[in-house]
N, C-alpha and C positions, 0 to 999 in steps of 0.2 A: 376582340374575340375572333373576327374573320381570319385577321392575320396568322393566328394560334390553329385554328380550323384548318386553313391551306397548307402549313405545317405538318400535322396531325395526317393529312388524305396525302402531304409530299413523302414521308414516310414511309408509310404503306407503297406507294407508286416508286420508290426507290429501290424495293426489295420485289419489285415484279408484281405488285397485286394491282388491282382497280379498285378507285376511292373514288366514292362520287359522294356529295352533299345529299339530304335525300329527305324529303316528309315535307313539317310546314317551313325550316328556313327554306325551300327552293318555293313553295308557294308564295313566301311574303318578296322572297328576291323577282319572282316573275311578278308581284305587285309594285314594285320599285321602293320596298320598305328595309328597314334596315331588322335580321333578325334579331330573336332576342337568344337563342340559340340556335347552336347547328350540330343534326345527327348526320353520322358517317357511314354507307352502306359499303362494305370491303366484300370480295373473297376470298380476304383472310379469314381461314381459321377460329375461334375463339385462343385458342391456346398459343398460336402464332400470332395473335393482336397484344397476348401478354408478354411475349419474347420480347417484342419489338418495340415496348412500352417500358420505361421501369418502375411506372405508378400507375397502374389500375388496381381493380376490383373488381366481382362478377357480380352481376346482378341475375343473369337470366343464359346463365352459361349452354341449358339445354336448348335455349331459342337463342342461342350466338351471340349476344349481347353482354359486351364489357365497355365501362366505363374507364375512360382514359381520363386521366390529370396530367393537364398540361399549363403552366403557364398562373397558377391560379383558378383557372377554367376545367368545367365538366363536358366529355363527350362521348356521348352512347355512339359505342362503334357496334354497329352489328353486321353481320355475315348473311349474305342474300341466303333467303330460304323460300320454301315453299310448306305450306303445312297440308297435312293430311285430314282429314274430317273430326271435326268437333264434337264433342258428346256431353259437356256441359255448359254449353252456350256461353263461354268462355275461352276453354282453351282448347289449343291441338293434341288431339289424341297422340302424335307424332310431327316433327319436323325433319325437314331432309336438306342440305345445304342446295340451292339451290345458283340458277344465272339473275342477273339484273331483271332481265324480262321476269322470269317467274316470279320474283320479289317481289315487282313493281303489284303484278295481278291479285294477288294474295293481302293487300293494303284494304284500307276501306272505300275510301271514296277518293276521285279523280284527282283533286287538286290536294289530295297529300301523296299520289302515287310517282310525281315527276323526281326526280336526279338531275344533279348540276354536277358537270365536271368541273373542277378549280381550275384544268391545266390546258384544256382544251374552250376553256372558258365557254362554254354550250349546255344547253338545257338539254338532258335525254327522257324522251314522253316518251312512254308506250303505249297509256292510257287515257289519252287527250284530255291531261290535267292543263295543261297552257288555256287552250281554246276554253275550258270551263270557269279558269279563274277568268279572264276576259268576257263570257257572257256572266261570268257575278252567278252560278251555279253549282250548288252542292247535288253531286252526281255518283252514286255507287259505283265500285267498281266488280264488272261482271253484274252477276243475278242479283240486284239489291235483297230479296228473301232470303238467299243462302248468303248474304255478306252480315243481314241482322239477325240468322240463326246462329250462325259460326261466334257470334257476341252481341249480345243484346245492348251491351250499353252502347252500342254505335249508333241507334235509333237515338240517345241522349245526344249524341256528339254533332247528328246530324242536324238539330235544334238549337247547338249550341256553336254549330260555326255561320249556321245559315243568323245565326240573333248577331253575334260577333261580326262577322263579316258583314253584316247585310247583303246574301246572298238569298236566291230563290233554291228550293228544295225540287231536281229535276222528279216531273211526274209519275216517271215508274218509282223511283225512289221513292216517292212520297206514299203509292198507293202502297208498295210493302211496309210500310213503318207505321202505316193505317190497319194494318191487316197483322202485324206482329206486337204492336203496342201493347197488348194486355197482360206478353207474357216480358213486359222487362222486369217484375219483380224476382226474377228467377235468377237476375246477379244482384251483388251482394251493396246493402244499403249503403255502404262507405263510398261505394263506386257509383251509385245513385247520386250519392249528396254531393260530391265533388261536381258535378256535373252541373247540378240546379244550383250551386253558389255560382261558376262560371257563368251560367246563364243570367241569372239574378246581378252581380256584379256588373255585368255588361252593362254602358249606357245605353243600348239599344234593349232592355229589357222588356218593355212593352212587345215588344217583336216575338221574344221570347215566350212570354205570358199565353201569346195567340196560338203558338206554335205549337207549345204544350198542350193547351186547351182544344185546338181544333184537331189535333195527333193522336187524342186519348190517353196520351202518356200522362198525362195531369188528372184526369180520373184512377186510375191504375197506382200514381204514386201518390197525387196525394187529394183522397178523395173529400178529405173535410174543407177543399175549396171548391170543387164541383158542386157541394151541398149547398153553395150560397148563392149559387145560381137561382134565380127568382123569391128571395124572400127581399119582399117589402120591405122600405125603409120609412118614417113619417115622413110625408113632403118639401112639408116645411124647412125642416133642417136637411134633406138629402134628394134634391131634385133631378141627380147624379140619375136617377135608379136606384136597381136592388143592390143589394152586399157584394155581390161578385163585380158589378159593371163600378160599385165604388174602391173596390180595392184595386183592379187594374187603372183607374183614373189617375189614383195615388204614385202607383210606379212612376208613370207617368211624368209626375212635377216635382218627385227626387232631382238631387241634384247627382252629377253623373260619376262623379265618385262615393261611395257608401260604403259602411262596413256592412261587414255579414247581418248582423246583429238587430239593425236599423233593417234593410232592405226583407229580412224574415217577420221581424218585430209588423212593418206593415202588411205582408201575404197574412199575417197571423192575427191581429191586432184585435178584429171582429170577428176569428174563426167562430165564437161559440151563439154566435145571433142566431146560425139556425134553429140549435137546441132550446134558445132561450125564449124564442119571438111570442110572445100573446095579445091580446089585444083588452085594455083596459075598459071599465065603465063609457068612460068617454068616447070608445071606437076608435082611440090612440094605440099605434103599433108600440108594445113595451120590447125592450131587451132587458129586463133586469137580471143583475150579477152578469153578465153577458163578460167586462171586465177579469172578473177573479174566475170566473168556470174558464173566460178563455187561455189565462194563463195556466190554468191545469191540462187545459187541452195541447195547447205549446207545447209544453213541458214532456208532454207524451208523442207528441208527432215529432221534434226535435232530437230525443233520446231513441224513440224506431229509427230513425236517420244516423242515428251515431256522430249527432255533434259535440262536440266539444263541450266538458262542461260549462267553462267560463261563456260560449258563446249560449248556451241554453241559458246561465242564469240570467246573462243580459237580455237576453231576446225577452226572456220569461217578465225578469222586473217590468220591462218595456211594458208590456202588451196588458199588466195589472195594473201597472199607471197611469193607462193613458188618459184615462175617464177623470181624471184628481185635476187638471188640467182647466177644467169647467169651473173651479171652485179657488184659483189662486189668490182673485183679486180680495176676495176674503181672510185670506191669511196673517193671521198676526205675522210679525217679523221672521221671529225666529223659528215659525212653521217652517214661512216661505225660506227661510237662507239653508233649513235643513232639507228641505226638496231639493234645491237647487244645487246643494252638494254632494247629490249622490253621483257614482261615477258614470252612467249612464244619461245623464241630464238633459248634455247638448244632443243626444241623437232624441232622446224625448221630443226635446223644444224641434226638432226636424219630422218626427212623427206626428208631432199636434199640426204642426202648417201644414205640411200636407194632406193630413185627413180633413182640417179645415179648407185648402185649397178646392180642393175636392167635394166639397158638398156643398155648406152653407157661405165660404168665403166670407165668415166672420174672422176677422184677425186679431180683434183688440186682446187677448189673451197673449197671445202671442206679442205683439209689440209692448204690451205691459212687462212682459219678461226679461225682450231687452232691453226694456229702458232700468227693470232691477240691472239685471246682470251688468250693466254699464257702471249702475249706482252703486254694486259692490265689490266692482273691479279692483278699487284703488287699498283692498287689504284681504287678506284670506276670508273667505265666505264665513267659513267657522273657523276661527282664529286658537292659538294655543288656549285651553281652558284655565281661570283662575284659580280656581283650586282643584286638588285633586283626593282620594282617598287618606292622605298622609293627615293632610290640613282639618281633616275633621276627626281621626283620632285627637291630634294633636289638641283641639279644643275639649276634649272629654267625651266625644262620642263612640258607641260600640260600634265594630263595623257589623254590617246587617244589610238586609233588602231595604232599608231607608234610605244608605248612602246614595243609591242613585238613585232615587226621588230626590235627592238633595241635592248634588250634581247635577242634575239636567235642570232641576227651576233656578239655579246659578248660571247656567250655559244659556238659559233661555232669555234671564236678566241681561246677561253678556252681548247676548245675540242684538238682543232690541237698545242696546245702551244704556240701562240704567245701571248697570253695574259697571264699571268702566276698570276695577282694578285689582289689586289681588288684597288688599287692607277691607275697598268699601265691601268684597265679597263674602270676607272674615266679619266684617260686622254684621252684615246683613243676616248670615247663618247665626251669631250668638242673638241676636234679637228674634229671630223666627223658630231659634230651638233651644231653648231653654240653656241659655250660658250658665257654666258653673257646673253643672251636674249630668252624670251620665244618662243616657238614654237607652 
C-alpha cells in the first residue's frame, strides 16, 4: 500500500502540486509502525485530483476531499484548507483552500498534525507533533476549548487515542475536555458510539474506562454506569466492591481481543442492580430480576446509541443470560446441549469467567462447561432432528400446536440419547399418541 501511496503523492508532484502524506500514517511512521492507511494532503484542487485520477469519488467535495482508487487501494486526497468558525459543534460554517501550514493548525491534536514528504523523505511539523508522539502525549492543537467547540466528538477521540496509544492527555488539554464534557451529547449518537466501541475494543480499555469516568464524558453518555458507583454488593460473593469497581475489574481480565457484543454485554451485564438493590429479611443485599430488567435496560441504552441490531440482540441475550450460568450443573442433557447451542454461547462462557474472575473466583461452572463442550465436540451439539412435521402427518396426526410438544420431547430424547434413530422415534411417537387414529 506505501508503494501505491508514493505513486498516488508522485502524481500529483509531476504536474506541479505538493503531496505530503499527512494525519495518523505520519504519526505511526514517526512510531516506527507500519501504516494501516495513508491520507494525502495536495494543493490540488478537488476537481483537478479528479482530472488527474481516472477512478475516484467525492466524499466531501466542499471540504476538498476525494477518494482515489488506485491499485486495489483507497486514498482520501484532500486539498490544505482552513476553516472558518463552527456553529454546530461539528462543522465549518465555511472552508477556504488553504497552505500546509494553515492545514496542519486547523487538525485536532499535535500528533495527527504532522506531514511526510515521500520525495524529500522528511517529516514536516508545524505543530510539534514529532516531540509529542516521543513524550507519549495527546496535545490539542492551538486553544484545546475552541479545538473541542469547533467538534465535540474530539474530546471522544482524545480518550480514545490517549486508551490506544497509551499516551498521557497534556494538561490544558485535559482541563478543557473537563470543562466541555457535558456538552458532547450535542453530536450525534452514531459518532458517539463509534468512538466507545474503539475505546472498549482497545486492549488497553481499562485506561479507557478511567478516562471516561474521570472526564465526565461517561456521566454525560452513559449515565446508567455512573449510577453503579457505590451500590453494595453481598461480601461474600463480591469482595471486588460495589457494581461499578466490579464491572471495570472485569474489562480488565477480558482477553485482548473481543467482540462488540461481549465487551458491552460486560459494561451492561449488572446495569439494572441499581434499580433493583434491597435488602432482604436476613440483612442480605438482593438484586432480583436484576438479569431480565437489565436486558431491557441494554436493550434501550444500545438502541439511544444506534447499534446495530444484530449487535443489541447479542449483547441483549448476553446480559439476560448470564444469571442461568449458576444453575448448569443441574441441567438435564438436552437443557444443557440447547444452552450451549445458542449463537452467542462462547462469548457467554467468556462473560461468566470473567464476572466470576472478578468477584468470587469460583470457576467450577465454568470448567464444567468445558469439559461438556469437549464432550460434545466430536458431533453437532443439536444434531439433524429425527423426525419432522411430515413424519407425524404421516402416522395420522392433525397438524396443530401439539406437533411441537411432540417434536421437542423427540429432540430432547435425541439430545440425551435415548432415541438414537429415525424407526425408534416413529415408535416411540405411536406408543405415546395413540397409534392408529387421529388426534
Amino acid at each position: 500500500m506505501e508503494k501505491t501511496a508514493r505513486e498516488v503523492a508522485a502524481r500529483l508532484r509531476a504536474v506541479g502540486h505538493i503531496a505530503y502524506f499527512a494525519g495518523g500514517c505520519v504519526r505511526d511512521m514517526v512510531r516506527g509502525l507500519t501504516p494501516k492507511d495513508y491520507d494525502i494532503a495536495t494543493d490540488a484542487r478537488p476537481e483537478v485530483v479528479q482530472k488527474i485520477f481516472p477512478r475516484t469519488y467525492a466524499v466531501g467535495v466542499h471540504f476538498g476531499v476525494i477518494i482515489v482508487l488506485e491499485n486495489d487501494f483507497q486514498f482520501e486526497v484532500a486539498t490544505f484548507r482552513s476553516d472558518e468558525a463552527y456553529v454546530d459543534g461539528r462543522h465549518p460554517s465555511a472552508v477556504r483552500f488553504s497552505s500546509p501550514e494553515e492545514d496542519a493548525k486547523r487538525r485536532d491534536f499535535t500528533i495527527n498534525g504532522t506531514f511526510y514528504d515521500p520525495v524529500a523523505e522528511k517529516v514536516i511539523d508545524f505543530v510539534g507533533g514529532r516531540s509529542d508522539v516521543a513524550a507519549k502525549l495527546v496535545r490539542a492543537i492551538g486553544d484545546p476549548a475552541q479545538r473541542f467547540a469547533e467538534d465535540r466528538l474530539r474530546m471522544l477521540r482524545a480518550v480514545r487515542f490517549a486508551t490506544a496509544l497509551d499516551y498521557k492527555i497534556d494538561s490544558q488539554t485535559w482541563d478543557a475536555l473537563l470543562a466541555s464534557a457535558p456538552s458532547i451529547n450535542q453530536i450525534s449518537a452514531e459518532r458517539i458510539r463509534d468512538e466507545l466501541v474503539r475505546i472498549f475494543i482497545s486492549p488497553n480499555r481499562v485506561r479507557g474506562w478511567d478516562l471516561l469516568d474521570s472526564s465526565g464524558l461517561m456521566r454525560a453518555i452513559l449515565p446508567e454506569l455512573e449510577a453503579m458507583k457505590g451500590v453494595l454488593q453481598p461480601e461474600q460473593f463480591h469482595p471486588e466492591g460495589d457494581v461499578f469497581q466490579h464491572t471495570r475489574l472485569m474489562l480488565q481480565f477480558l482477553p485482548e481481543t473481543v467482540s462488540v457484543s461481549l465487551v458491552f454485554a460486560v459494561l451492561l451485564h449488572d446495569v439494572a442492580k441499581p434499580v433493583t438493590a434491597s435488602i432482604d429479611r436476613t440483612g442480605r443485599i438482593r438484586f432480583n430480576e436484576h438479569d431480565r430488567i437489565g436486558a431491557q435496560m441494554t436493550e434501550m441504552i444500545m438502541r439511544r446509541l444506534r447499534f446495530s441490531g444484530a449487535e443489541i440482540e447479542a449483547t441483549v441475550e448476553m446480559v439476560r443470560q448470564h444469571m442461568v450460568f449458576k444453575d448448569v450443573p443441574k441441567m438435564r442433557v438436552a437443557k444443557l446441549k440447547r444452552f450451549m447451542a445458542r449463537p452467542t454461547f462462547d462469548d457467554e462462557l467468556e462473560l461468566h469467567r470473567v464476572d466470576c474472575e472478578s468477584s468470587h473466583r469460583m470457576l467450577d461452572n465454568y470448567e464444567f462447561l468445558l469439559r461438556k463442550r469437549e464432550e460434545f465436540a466430536n458431533e453437532p451439539i443439536i444434531p439433524p432432528p429425527l423426525l419432522r412435521g411430515d413424519d407425524l402427518i404421516a402416522l395420522g396426526l392433525k397438524p396443530g400446536p401439539k406437533f411441537g410438544e411432540i417434536l421437542e420431547a423427540v429432540e430432547t430424547r435425541q439430545l440425551e440419547g435415548t432415541l438414537r434413530t429415525r424407526e425408534e422415534a416413529l415408535e416411540w411417537v405411536k406408543r405415546e399418541h395413540s397409534l392408529g387414529r387421529n388426534e
